[in-house]
Legacy VTK file of the C-alpha trace (Angstrom):
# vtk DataFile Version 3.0
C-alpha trace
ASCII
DATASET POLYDATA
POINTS 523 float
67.099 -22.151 104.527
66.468 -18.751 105.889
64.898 -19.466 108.619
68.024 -21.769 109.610
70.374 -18.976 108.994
68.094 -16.726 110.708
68.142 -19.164 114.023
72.341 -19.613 113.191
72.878 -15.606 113.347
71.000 -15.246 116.534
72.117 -17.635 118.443
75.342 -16.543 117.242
74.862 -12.906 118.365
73.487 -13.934 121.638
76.598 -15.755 122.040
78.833 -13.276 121.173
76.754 -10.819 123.382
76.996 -13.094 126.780
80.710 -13.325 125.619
81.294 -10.086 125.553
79.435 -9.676 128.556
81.327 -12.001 130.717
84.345 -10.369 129.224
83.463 -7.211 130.553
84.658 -5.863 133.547
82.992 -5.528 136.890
82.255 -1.764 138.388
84.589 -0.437 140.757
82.815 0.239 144.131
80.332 3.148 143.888
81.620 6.605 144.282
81.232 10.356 143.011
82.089 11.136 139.138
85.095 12.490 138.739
86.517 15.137 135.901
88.031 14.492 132.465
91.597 12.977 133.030
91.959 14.251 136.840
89.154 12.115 138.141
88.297 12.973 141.615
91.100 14.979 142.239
88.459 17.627 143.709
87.133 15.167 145.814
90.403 14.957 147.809
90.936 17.201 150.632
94.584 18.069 152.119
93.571 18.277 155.482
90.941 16.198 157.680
91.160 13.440 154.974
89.228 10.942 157.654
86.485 13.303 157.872
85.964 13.914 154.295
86.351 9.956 153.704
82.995 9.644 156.362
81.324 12.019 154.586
81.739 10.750 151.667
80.770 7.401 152.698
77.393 8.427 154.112
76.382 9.076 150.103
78.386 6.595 148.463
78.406 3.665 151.260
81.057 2.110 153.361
83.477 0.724 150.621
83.638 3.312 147.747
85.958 4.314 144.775
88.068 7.073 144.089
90.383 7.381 140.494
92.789 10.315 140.365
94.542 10.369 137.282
93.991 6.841 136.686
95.264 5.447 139.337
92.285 3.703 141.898
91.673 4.423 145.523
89.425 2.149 147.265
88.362 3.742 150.320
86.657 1.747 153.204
85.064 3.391 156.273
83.624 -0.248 157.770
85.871 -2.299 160.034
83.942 -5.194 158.688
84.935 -4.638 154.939
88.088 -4.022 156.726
88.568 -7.246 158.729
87.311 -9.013 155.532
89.439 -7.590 152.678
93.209 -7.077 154.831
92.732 -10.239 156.873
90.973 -12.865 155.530
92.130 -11.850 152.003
95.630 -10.405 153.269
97.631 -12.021 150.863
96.141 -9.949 148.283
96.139 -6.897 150.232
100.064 -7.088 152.690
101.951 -4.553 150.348
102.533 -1.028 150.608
101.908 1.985 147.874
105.089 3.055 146.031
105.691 6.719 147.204
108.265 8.454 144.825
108.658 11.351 147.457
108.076 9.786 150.509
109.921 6.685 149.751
111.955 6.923 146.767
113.490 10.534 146.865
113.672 10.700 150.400
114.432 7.125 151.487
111.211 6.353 153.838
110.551 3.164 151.933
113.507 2.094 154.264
111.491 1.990 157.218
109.264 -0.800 157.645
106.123 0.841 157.580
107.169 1.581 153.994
108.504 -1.481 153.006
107.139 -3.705 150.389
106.002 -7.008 152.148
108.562 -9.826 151.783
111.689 -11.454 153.690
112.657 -8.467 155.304
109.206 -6.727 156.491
108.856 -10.652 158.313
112.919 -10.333 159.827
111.708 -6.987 161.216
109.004 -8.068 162.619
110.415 -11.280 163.878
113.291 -8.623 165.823
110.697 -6.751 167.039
108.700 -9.342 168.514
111.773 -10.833 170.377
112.385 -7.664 172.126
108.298 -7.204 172.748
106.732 -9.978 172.471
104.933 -10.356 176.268
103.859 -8.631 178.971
106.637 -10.352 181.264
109.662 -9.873 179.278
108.405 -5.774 179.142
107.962 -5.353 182.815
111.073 -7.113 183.677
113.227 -5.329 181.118
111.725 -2.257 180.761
110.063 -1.883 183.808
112.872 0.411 186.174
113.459 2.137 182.803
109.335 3.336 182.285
109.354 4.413 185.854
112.704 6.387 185.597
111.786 8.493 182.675
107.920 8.888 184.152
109.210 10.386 186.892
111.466 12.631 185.285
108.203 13.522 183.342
106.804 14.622 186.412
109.634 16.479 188.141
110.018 18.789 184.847
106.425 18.952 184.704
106.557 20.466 188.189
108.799 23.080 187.362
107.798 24.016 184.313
103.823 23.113 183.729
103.203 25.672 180.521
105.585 23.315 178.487
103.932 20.810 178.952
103.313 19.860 175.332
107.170 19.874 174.784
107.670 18.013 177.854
105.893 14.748 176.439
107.570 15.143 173.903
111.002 14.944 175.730
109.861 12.042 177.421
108.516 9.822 175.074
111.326 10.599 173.679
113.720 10.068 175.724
112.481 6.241 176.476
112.459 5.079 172.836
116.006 7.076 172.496
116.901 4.640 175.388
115.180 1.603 174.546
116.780 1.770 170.310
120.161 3.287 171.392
120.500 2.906 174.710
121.214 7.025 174.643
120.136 9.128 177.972
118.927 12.782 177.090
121.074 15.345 178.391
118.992 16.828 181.381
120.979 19.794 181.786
119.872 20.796 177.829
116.511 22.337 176.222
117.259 21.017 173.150
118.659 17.404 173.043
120.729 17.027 169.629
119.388 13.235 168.975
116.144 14.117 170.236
115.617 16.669 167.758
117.308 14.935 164.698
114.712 11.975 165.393
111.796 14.729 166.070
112.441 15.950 162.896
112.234 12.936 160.827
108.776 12.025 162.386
107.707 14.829 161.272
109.147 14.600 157.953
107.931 10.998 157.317
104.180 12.541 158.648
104.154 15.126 155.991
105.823 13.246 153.141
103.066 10.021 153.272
100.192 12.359 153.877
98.276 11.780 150.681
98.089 14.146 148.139
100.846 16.370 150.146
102.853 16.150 146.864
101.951 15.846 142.931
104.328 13.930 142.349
102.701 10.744 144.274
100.121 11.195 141.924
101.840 11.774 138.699
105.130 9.647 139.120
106.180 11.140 135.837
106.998 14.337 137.794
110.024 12.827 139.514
111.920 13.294 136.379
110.995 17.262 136.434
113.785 19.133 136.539
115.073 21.324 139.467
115.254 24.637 138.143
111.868 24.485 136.215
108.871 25.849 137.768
107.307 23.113 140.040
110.637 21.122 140.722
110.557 22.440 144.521
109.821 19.147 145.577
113.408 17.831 144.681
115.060 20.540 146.817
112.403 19.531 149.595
113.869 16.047 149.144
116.952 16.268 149.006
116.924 18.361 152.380
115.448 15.763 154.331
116.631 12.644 152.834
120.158 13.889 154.120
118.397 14.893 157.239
117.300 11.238 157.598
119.896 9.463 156.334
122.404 11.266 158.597
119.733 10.854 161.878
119.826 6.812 161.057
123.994 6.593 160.319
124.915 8.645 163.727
122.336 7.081 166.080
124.013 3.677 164.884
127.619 4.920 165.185
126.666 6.151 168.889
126.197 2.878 170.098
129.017 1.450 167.917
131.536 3.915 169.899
129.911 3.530 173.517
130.463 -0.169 173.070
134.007 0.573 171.925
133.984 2.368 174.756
132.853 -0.187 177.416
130.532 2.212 177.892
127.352 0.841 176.763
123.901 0.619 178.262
121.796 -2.281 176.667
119.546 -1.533 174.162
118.187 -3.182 170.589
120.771 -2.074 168.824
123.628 -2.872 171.194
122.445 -5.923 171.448
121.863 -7.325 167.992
125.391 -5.903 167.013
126.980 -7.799 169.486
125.110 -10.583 168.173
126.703 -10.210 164.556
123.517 -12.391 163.144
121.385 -9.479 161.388
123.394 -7.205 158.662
124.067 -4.012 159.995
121.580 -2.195 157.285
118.632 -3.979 159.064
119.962 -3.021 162.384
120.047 0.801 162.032
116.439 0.840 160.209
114.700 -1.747 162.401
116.237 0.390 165.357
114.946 3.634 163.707
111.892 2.571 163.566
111.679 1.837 167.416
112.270 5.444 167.811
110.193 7.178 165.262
107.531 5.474 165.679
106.974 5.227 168.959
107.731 7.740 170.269
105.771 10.560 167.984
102.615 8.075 168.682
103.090 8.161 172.236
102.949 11.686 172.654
100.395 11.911 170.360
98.092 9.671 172.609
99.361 11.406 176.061
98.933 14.797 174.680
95.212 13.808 173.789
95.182 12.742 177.092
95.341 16.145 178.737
93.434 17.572 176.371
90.059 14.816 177.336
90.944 15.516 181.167
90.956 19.140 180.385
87.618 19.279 178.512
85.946 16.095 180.889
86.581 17.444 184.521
84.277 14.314 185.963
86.444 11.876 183.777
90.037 12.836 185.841
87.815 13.128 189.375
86.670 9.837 188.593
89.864 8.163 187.782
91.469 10.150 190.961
89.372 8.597 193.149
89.928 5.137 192.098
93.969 5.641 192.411
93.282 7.021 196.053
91.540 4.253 196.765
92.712 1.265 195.270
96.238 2.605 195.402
96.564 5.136 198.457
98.286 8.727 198.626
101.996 7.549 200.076
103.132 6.056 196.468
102.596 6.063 192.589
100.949 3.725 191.055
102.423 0.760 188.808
102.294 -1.517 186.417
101.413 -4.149 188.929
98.342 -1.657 189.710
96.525 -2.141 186.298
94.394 -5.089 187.471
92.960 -3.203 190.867
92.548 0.050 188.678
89.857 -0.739 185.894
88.260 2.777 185.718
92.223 3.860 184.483
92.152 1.490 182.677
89.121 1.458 180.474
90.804 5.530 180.168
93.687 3.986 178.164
91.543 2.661 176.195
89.559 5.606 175.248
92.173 8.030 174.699
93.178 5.508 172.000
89.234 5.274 170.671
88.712 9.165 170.785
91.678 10.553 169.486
92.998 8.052 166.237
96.599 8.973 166.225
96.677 7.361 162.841
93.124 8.400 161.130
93.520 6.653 157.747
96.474 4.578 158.704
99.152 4.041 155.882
97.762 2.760 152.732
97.439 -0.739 151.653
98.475 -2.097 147.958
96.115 -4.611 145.588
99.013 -7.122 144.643
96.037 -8.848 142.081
92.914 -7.902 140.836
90.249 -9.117 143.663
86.410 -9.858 143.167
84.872 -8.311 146.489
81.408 -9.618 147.108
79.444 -7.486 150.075
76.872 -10.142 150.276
73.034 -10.079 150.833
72.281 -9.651 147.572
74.684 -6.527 146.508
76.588 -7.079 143.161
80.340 -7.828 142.996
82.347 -5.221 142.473
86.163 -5.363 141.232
89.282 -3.713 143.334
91.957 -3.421 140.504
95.389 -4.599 140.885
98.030 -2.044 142.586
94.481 0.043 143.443
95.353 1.450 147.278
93.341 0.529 149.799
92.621 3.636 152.492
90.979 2.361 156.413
89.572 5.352 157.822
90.268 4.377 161.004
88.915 7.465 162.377
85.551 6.739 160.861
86.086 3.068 162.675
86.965 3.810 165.663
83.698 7.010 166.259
80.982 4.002 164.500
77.833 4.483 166.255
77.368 1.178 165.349
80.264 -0.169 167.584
80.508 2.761 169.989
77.221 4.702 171.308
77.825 8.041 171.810
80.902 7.660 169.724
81.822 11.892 169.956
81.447 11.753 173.926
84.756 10.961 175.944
83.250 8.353 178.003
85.754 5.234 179.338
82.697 3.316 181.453
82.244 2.405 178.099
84.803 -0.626 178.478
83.448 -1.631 181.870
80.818 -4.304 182.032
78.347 -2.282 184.730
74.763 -4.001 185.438
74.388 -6.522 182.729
75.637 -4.003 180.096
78.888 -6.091 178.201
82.162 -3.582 177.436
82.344 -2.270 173.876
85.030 -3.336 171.248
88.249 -3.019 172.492
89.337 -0.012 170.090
93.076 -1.668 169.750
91.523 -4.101 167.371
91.301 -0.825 164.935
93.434 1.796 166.231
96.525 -0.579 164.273
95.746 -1.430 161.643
95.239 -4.706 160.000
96.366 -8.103 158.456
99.993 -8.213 158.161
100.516 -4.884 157.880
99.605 -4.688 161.583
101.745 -2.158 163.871
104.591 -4.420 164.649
104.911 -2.545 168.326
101.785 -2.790 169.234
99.792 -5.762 169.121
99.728 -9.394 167.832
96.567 -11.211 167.222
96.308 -14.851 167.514
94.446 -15.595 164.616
93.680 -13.647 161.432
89.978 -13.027 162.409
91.239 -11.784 165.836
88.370 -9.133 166.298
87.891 -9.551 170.080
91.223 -8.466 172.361
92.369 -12.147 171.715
95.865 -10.618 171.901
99.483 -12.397 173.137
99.769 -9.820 175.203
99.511 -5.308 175.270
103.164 -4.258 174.350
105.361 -1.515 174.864
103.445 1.606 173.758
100.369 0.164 176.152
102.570 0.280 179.416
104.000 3.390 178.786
100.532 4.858 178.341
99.102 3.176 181.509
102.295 4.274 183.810
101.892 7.470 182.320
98.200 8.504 183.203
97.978 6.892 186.427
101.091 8.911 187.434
99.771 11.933 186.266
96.315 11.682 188.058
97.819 10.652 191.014
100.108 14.003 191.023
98.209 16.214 189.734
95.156 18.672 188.668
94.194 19.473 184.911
92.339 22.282 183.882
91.035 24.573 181.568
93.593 27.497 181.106
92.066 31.342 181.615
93.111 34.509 180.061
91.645 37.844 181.385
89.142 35.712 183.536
87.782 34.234 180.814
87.746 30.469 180.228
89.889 29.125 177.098
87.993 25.718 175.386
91.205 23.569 174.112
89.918 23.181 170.260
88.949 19.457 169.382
90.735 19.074 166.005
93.354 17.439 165.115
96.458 18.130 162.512
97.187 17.101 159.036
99.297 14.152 158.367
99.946 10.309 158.847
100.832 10.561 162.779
97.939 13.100 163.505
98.265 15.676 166.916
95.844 17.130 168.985
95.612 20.845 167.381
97.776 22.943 170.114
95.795 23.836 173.300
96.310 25.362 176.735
95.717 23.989 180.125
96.315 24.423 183.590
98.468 21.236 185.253
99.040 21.974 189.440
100.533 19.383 191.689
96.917 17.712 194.252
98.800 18.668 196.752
102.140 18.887 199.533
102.141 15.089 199.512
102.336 14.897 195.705
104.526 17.590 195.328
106.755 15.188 198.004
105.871 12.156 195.789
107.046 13.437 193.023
110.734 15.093 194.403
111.682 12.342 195.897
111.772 10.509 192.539
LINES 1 524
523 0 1 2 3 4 5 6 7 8 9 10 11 12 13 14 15 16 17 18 19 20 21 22 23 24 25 26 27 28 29 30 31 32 33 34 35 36 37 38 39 40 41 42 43 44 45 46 47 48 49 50 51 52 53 54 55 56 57 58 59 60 61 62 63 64 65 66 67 68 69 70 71 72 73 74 75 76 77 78 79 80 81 82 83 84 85 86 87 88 89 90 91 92 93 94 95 96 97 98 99 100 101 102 103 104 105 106 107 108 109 110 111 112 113 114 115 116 117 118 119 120 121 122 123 124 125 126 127 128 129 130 131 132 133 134 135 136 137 138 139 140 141 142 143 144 145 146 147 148 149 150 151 152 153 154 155 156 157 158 159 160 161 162 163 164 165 166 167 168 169 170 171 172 173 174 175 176 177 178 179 180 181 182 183 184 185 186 187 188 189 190 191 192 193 194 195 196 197 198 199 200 201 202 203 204 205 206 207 208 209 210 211 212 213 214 215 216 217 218 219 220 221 222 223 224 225 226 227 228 229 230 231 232 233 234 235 236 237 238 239 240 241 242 243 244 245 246 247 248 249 250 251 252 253 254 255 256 257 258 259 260 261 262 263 264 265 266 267 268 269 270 271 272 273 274 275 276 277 278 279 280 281 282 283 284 285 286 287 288 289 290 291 292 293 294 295 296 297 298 299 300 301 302 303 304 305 306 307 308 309 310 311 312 313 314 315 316 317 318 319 320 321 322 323 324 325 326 327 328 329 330 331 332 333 334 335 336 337 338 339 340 341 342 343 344 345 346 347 348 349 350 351 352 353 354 355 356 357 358 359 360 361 362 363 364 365 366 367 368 369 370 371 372 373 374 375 376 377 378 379 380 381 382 383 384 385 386 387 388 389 390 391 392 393 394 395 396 397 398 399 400 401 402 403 404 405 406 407 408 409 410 411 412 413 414 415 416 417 418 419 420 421 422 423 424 425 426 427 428 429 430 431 432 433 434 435 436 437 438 439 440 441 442 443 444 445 446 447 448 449 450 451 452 453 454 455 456 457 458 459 460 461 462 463 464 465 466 467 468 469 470 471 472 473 474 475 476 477 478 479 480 481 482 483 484 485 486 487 488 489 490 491 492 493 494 495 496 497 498 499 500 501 502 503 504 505 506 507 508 509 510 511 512 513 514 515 516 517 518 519 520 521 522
């Protein structure tokens, strides 16, 4: 009798024991031990996030775990983890963080980016891809527009070379302005009015999603902190710019509504889907701000980064310079209709994009569901927690010596296939972002597991970029800037924020010669 109770009890207790060992739950991805109640609060840095996130990955491995304050951050430095997790699985993975200051006190989480995924993110998109969605329907609508504001780009950049940071600016600008509103920059002013209303709220929307910029995306709680108590700055800060944004989207949309009014209208998104009277106007004026402050701080991010690789890589620009003369001659600027004959330029594009990540950890992903993640070849499962975000350092991605050799050397041969050696990844399949959270302005891959350039076709932001270059090279010389004789190195870094800049530099931009200088007056 004993002995049967003996035999009862432990197979009892070894049931209860596998029981409670299925019960409990799996390990978070591997990553550093954080503090009592903070967590890894520490192990967050405000500035060079991306780098931090590599380095941190080179101990901890190329999916790992942070928890600040409770609240999970998966962090994921592989673009195969990434493919895997935000397309295959991204159902699971399509929604956005809630941002109390970013979105909720200052109204970002109007803009798509923002957005939690559902019927509108898919109207937006479904807008954005009837006014993008192929090369043909760009060049022929677009096309005179591009050139115009290129070569205004060059005629101020002739006159007044030192600005020439503020002058891509202007013209990125100055296209989106005309592309969303149909609204021509003043050319006789500095200081555009719209411009700077929309320049603003880039930058505001930069520094308000930057992670850990304020503690009260990390303790929630906080937005109910009063004002006037110490630490309640952060209300005054949003209050300031959600008027500032809210009054940026409400007159851009009136503008339009009064030039049509006016007969006065030149077409443009918004002009034309309120003459549709099929969208309400609320999606109009957001979809349409997003058109503008987007694309046009990540433009100028990329062309600005562009000067900056010329400057540093002389034998990159003498190289591309002698492909224009060639392929296209001396007695025009190139165009769009060049790209094809012009695959040194091109492969550029390309690695202005791969070497400077205007994005570097992209704008976090949400866990709608708890998800099982299994790495394979052998490595145990590991749990990503429901509403846990999910960070791509796309920086890491995009300089993987595993996809890229020589990933911190400017090199565009790179994407040319040259004696049996095939082109590396084409770095728009990371620069982004992923699954359905994919740039909507940008590209569109044909299939979920689209990790080759299997793309409908390079949008907007891509032509702009090409026009851009080839017209500068064509034009002119960039160089190093001196002071006193001696040579000034532009610095390599790059600034804090979602929509990351090339830290400000110096350089020397001089017209090739007469016949440019020619080229370029005559428009």
């Amino acid at each position: 009798m004993d002995a049967r109770w003996t035999l009862i009890m432990t197979v009892a207790a070894v049931a209860v024991a596998y029981s409670l060992r299925k019960r409990r739950p799996l390990p978070l991805p591997p990553g550093p031990r954080g503090l009592p109640i903070v967590g890894n609060i520490l192990d967050l840095r405000r500035t060079d996030s991306w780098l931090n996130f590599a380095k941190l990955g080179e101990v901890w491995g190329e999916i790992l775990s942070l928890t600040v304050l409770g609240r999970t951050m998966i962090i994921i430095n592989s673009l195969e983890i990434a493919e895997d997790l935000l397309e295959t699985h991204g159902a699971n993975f399509s929604e956005r963080p809630v941002m109390p200051m970013a979105g909720e006190l200052i109204g970002f989480n109007n803009v798509i980016p923002l957005v939690q995924y559902g019927e509108r993110v898919k109207q937006e998109r479904k807008l954005f891809h009837q006014l993008f969605g192929n090369s043909v329907s760009i060049i022929s609508e677009f096309g005179p527009l591009l050139t115009s504001e290129v070569h205004k780009f060059l005629q101020n950049l002739l006159d007044k070379p030192e600005d020439v940071l503020k002058l891509i600016e202007r013209m990125t600008g100055a296209i989106t302005l005309r592309i969303a509103y149909g609204y021509t920059i003043d050319p006789e002013s500095e200081k555009d009015v719209f411009l700077e209303m929309f320049n603003t709220s880039a930058l505001n929307f930069s520094r308000a999603t930057r992670p850990g910029a304020f503690l009260v995306d990390i303790i929630p709680a906080l937005r109910y902190w009063p004002e006037w108590l110490p630490g309640g700055r952060f209300h005054t800060i949003a209050k300031e710019w959600s008027g500032q944004l809210r009054r940026t989207v409400d007159t851009s949309c009136e503008y339009v509504k009064e030039q049509m009014a006016a007969g006065n209208i030149e077409p443009s998104f918004t002009a034309r889907l309120l003459e549709e009277e099929s969208h309400e106007e609320y999606l109009i004026k957001w979809a349409a701000f997003a058109i503008q402050g987007g694309g046009a701080d990540t433009s100028a991010v990329q062309i600005k980064a562009f000067f900056r690789a010329v400057t540093v890589y002389p034998e990159v620009q003498a190289a591309a310079q002698r492909e224009i003369d060639t392929a296209v001659g001396t007695d025009r600027l190139p165009d769009i209709s060049d790209r094809e004959r012009l695959p040194y330029v091109d492969a550029l594009c390309k690695e202005v994009l791969r070497y400077h990540v205007s994005a570097p950890t992209g704008i976090p992903h949400r866990a709608r569901a708890d998800f099982i993640y299994e790495p394979g070849e052998g490595a145990a499962p590991m749990l990503i927690p429901k509403n846990s975000l999910i960070i791509t350092n796309i920086w890491k991605m995009a300089h993987d010596p595993a996809i890229y050799a020589n990933p911190t050397v400017f090199d565009p041969t790179r994407f040319l296939e040259t004696n049996g050696k095939t082109a590396e990844l084409d770095p728009a399949s990371i620069a982004f972002g992923f699954g359905r959270r994919i740039c909507p302005g940008t590209y569109f891959p044909l299939k979920p597991l689209a990790r080759l350039p299997k793309f409908i076709g390079k949008l907007l932001a891509d032509k702009i970029l090409f026009l851009t270059y080839s017209a500068i090279l064509s034009a002119f010389n960039i160089s190093k800037a001196r002071e006193n004789g001696i040579i000034i190195e532009p610095p390599l870094g790059q600034t804090a924020g979602t929509v990351s800049h090339p830290l400000p530099f110096k350089c020397v931009v001089e017209p090739r010669n007469d016949r440019a200088v020619a080229l370029i007056r005559s428009g």
